[in-house]
C-alpha positions as CSV (number, residue, x, y, z in Angstrom):
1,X,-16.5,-36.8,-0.8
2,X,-14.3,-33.8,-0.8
3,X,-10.8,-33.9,-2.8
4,X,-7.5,-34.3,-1.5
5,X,-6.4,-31.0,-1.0
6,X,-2.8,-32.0,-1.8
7,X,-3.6,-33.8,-5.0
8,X,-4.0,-31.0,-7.5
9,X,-7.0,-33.0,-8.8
10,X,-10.9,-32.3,-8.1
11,X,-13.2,-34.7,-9.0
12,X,-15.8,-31.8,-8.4
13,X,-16.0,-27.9,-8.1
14,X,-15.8,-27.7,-3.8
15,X,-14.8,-25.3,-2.0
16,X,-12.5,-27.4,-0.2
17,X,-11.3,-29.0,-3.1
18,X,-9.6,-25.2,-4.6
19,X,-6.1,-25.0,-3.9
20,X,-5.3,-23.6,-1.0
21,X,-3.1,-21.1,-1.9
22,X,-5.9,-19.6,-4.2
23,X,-8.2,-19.8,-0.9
24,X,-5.4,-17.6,0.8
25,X,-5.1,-14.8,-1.7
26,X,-8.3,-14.3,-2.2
27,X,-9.5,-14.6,2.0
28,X,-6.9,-12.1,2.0
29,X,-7.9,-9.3,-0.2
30,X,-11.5,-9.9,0.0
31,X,-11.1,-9.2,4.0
32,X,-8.4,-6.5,3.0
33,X,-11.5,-4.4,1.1
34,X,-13.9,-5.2,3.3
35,X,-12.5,-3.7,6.5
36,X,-11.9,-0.3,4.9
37,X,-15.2,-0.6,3.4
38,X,-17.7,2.1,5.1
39,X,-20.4,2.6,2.0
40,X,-23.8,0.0,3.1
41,X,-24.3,-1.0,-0.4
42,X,-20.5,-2.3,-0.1
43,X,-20.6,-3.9,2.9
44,X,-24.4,-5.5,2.6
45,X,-23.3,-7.1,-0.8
46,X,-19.9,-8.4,1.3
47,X,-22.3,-9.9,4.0
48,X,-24.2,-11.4,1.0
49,X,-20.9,-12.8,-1.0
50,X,-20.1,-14.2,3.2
51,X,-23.3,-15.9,2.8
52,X,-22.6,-17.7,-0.2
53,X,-19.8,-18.7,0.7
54,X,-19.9,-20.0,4.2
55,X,-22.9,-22.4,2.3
56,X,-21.0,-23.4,-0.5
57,X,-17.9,-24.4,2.0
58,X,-20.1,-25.8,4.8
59,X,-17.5,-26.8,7.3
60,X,-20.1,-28.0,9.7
61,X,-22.9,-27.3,12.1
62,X,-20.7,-27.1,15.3
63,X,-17.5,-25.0,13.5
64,X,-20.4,-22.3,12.3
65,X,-22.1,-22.2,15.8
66,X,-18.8,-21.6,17.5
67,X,-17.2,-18.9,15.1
68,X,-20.2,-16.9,14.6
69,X,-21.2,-17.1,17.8
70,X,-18.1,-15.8,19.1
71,X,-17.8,-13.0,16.6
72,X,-21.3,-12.2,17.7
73,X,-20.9,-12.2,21.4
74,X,-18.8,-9.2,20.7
75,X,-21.3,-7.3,18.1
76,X,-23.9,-7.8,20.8
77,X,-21.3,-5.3,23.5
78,X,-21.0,-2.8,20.5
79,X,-24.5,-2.9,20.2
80,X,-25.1,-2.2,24.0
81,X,-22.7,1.2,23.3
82,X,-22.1,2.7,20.1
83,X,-25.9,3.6,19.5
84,X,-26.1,6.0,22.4
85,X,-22.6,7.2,22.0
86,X,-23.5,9.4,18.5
87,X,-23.8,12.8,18.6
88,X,-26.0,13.1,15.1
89,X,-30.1,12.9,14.9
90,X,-32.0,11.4,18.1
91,X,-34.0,8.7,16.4
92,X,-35.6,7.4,20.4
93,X,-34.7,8.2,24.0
94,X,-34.9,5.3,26.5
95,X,-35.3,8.1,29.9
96,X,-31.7,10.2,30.0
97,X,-30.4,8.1,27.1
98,X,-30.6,9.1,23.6
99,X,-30.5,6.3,20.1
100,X,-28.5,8.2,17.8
101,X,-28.7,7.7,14.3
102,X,-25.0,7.5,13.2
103,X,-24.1,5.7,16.5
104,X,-26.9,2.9,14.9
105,X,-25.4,2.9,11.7
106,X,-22.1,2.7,12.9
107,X,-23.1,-0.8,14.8
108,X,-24.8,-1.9,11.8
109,X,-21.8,-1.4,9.4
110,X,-19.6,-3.2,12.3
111,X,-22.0,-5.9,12.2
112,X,-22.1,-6.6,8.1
113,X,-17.9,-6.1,8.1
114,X,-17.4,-8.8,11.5
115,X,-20.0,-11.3,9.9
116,X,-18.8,-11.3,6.2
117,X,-15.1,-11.5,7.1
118,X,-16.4,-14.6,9.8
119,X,-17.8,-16.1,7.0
120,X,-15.7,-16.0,4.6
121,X,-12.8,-17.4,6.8
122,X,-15.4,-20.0,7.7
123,X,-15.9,-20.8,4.2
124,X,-12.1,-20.9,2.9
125,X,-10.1,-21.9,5.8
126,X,-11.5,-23.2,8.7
127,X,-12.2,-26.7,7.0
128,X,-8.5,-26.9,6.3
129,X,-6.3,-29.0,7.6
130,X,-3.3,-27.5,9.6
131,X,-0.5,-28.9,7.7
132,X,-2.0,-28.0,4.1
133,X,-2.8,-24.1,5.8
134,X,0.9,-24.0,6.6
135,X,2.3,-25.0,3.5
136,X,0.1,-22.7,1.5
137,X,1.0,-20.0,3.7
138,X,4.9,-20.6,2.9
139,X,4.3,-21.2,-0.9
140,X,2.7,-17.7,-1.1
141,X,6.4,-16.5,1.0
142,X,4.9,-16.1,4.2
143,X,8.1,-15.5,7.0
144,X,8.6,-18.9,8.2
145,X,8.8,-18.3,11.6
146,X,5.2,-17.0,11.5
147,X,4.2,-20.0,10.0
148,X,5.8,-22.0,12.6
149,X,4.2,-19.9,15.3
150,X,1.0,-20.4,14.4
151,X,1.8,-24.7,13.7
152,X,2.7,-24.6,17.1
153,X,-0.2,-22.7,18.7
154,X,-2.8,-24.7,16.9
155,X,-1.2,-27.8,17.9
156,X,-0.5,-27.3,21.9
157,X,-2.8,-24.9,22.5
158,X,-5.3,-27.9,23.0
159,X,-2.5,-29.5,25.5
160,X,-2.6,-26.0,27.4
161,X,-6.3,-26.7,28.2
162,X,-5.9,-29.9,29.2
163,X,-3.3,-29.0,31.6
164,X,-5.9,-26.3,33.4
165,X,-8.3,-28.8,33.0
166,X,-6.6,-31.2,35.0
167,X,-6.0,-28.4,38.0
168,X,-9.4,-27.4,38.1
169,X,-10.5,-31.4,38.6
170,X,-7.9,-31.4,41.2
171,X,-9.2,-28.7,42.9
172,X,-13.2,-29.8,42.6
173,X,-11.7,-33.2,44.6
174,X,-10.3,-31.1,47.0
175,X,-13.8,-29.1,48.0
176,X,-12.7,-25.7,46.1
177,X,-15.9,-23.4,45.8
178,X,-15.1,-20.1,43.5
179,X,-16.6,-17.1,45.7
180,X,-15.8,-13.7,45.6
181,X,-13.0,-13.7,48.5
182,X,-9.3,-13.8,49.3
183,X,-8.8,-17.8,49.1
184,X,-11.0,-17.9,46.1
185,X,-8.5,-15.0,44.2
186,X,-5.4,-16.6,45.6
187,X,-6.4,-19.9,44.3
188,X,-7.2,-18.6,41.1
189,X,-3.6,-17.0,40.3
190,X,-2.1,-20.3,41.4
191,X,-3.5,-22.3,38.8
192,X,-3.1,-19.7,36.3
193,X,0.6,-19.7,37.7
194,X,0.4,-23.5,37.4
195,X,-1.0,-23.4,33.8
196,X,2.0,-21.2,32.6
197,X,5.2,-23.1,34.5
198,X,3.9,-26.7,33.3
199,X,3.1,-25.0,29.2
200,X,6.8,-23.5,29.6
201,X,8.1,-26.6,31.2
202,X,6.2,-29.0,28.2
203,X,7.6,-26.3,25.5
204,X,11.5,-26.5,26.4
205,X,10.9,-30.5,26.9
206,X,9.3,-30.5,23.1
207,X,11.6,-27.8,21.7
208,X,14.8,-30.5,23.1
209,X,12.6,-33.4,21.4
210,X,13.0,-31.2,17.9
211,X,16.6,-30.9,18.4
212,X,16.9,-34.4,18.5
213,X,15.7,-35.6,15.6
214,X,17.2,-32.7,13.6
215,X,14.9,-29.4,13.7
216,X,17.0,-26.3,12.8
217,X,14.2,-23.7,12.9
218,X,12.5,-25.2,9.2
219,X,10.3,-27.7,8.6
220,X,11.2,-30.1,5.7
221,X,7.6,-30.4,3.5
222,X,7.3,-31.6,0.0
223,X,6.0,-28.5,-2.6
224,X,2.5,-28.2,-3.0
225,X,1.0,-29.1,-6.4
226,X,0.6,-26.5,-8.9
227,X,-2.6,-24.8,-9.4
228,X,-5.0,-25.7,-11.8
229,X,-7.7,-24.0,-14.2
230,X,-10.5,-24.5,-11.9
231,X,-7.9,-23.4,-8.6
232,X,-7.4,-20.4,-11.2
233,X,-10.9,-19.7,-12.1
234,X,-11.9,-19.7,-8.2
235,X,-9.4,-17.1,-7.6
236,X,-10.5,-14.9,-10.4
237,X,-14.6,-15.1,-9.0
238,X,-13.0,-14.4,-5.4
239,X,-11.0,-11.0,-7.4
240,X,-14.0,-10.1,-9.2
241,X,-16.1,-10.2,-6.4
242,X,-13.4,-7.6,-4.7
243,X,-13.1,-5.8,-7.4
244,X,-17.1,-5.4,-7.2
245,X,-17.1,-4.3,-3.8
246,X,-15.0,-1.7,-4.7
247,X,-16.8,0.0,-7.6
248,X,-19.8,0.0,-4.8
249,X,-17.6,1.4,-2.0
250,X,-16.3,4.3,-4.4
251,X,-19.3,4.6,-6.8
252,X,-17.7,3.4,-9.9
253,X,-20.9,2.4,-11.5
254,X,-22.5,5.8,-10.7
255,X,-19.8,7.5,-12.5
256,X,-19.5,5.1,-15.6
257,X,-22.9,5.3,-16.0
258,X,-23.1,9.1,-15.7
C-alpha cells in the first residue's frame, strides 16, 4: 500500500509516497535539460533514467499504454518524414527517395527526448491525485489562476465527452451514417456546435454554483506537510541525475579527465 501523499509520513521508499512538491521540481528540471539536450550519450542515459523511473512509479498497465502510446503515435509521423528530409550522407534509397543519415538521427534523438520526458511524467505525476497536484503546484508559487485552470480542465473535461457522447447516440438512433458528403459535414459542425453551447452553458451554470457558496477566484486548501529527509533525498537523486545529463551533454567528464 502506497502512503498518503498528504501525511508527510512514508511507511516505505515509493515513488508515490515522495512529496509532491519534490516530484514537481525535479519532473521540472529533469524535462527542462532533457529537451535542450542534443548529445546521444545524453539523451540515451535520459531514456534509461525514464526507464527506471516509470518502473519504480508503476502507475498501471492501462495509464502506460495510453501515454506512451499517444506520445508514440506521433514519433511514428516524424518517422515517416524527417529521415528523407536530410540533406547529409545517403545511407539507402527507397526509388526517388533518399534515407539520410542526419534526418535518421534526428528522428532517433526526437524519439529518446518524447519517451524519457513521457516517462518520467508517467512515473512522478500521473499517479497523483488532482487535488494533491494542485496544491503542490501552489506551494512551489505557481500563478493561481493557472492552477485553477488546469483543476477545472481535468475535472469537466470528462463531462465535455460525455456531452458529445450523448449527441453522437442521439444521432446513431436517428439512422446517421458518417460518409463523405454535404449532410454528413453539416451534421458534423452541428454537434461540434452542440458540444461547445451545452460546455459554455454548464460552465456559467457551475461558475454561478461557485459564487454561491463563496468562491472569490481562490480555493481555501490546508498547507501541505513539510518535506521530509527521504522527500529531500529523492530530490537530490532526481538533481543529480540532471546534473549527470549535463556533464554528458557538454562533455564535462571528457574535460575533467583530460
Amino acid at each position: 500500500m502506497f502512503a498518503n501523499p498528504l501525511s508527510g509520513q512514508h511507511a516505505g521508499w515509493t515513488l508515490h509516497a515522495v512529496h509532491i512538491c519534490a516530484r514537481l521540481i525535479g519532473v521540472a528540471v529533469l524535462s527542462a535539460v532533457i529537451a535542450v539536450s542534443a548529445q546521444p550519450e545524453a539523451l540515451a542515459s535520459a531514456a534509461l533514467a525514464g526507464g527506471v523511473v516509470l518502473l519504480l512509479g508503476w502507475p498501471g498497465r492501462s495509464a502506460v499504454l495510453r501515454g506512451l502510446g499517444a506520445v508514440n503515435a506521433f514519433v511514428v509521423l516524424l518517422w515517416l518524414v524527417v529521415p528523407f528530409s536530410g540533406s547529409g550522407a545517403v545511407l539507402h534509397r527507397l526509388g526517388p527517395v533518399a534515407v539520410h543519415a542526419d534526418g535518421v538521427a534526428l528522428a532517433l534523438k526526437a524519439t529518446l527526448r518524447a519517451n524519457a520526458i513521457a516517462c518520467l511524467l508517467l512515473g512522478l505525476i500521473v499517479a497523483t491525485p488532482l487535488h494533491v497536484l494542485v496544491k503542490g503546484m501552489e506551494s512551489l508559487r505557481i500563478p493561481e489562476k493557472l492552477c485553477a485552470m488546469l483543476y477545472f480542465c481535468v475535472r469537466y473535461v470528462q463531462d465535455i465527452r460525455e456531452m458529445h457522447n450523448r449527441l453522437q447516440t442521439a444521432a446513431a438512433l436517428r439512422c446517421f451514417v458518417p460518409a463523405c458528403n454535404r449532410h454528413t459535414w453539416h451534421t458534423v459542425g452541428n454537434m461540434f456546435a452542440m458540444t461547445v453551447v451545452r460546455s459554455l452553458d454548464q460552465a456559467h451554470r457551475v461558475h454561478q454554483a461557485m459564487q454561491l457558496r463563496g468562491y472569490d477566484g481562490s480555493f481555501r486548501r490546508l498547507p501541505l506537510p513539510g518535506m521530509a529527509r527521504w522527500d529531500w533525498l529523492a530530490l537530490a537523486v532526481l538533481l543529480a541525475v540532471a546534473a549527470g545529463l549535463v556533464a554528458l551533454e557538454c562533455n564535462l567528464l571528457e574535460l575533467i579527465r583530460d
